[in-house]
C-alpha positions in Angstrom: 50.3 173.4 60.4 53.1 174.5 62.9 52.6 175.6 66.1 52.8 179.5 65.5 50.1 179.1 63.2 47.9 176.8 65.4 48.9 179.9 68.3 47.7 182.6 65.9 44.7 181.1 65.2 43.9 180.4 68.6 44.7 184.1 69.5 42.8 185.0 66.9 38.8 183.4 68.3 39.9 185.1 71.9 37.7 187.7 72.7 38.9 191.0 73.0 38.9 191.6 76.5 41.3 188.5 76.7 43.5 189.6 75.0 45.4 191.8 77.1 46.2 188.6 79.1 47.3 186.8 76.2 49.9 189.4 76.0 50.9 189.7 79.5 51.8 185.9 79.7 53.5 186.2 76.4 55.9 189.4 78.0 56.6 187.2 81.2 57.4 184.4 78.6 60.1 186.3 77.1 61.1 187.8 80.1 61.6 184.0 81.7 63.8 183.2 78.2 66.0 186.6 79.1 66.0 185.3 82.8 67.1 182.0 81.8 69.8 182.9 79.5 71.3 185.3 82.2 71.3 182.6 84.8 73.1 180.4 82.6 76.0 183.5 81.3 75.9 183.9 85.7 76.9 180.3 86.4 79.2 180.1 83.5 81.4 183.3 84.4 82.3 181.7 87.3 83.9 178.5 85.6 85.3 180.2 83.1 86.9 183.5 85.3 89.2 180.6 86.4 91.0 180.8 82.9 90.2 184.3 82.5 92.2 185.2 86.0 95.7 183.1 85.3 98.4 185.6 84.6 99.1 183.7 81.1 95.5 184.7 80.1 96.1 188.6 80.8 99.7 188.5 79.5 97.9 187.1 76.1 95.4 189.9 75.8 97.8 193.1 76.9 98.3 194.4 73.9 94.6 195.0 72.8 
């Protein structure tokens, strides 16, 4: 059994009241992942403007 299906199944004997919750902490989950991912596109755009930046880099993509 994987670990979605042990989740579900979980989810499933939580009383309804609870369950609200459940959802909440799954939203800030997701919004962590988005957080995460942006942090790491943040940090990278700084390396890799260094190469973006050079003259030989715009000369290359002038005629788009």
């Amino acid at each position: 059994m994987s670990t979605k299906d042990v989740l579900i199944n979980e989810i499933e004997e939580v009383p309804e009241p609870f369950l609200t919750e459940v959802l909440d902490f799954v939203h800030f989950l997701k919004a962590k992942i988005a957080r995460e991912k942006f942090d790491v596109t943040i940090m990278s755009e700084s390396s890799l403007g260094k190469d973006w930046l050079r003259p030989e880099e715009e000369d290359a993509w002038q005629g788009l």
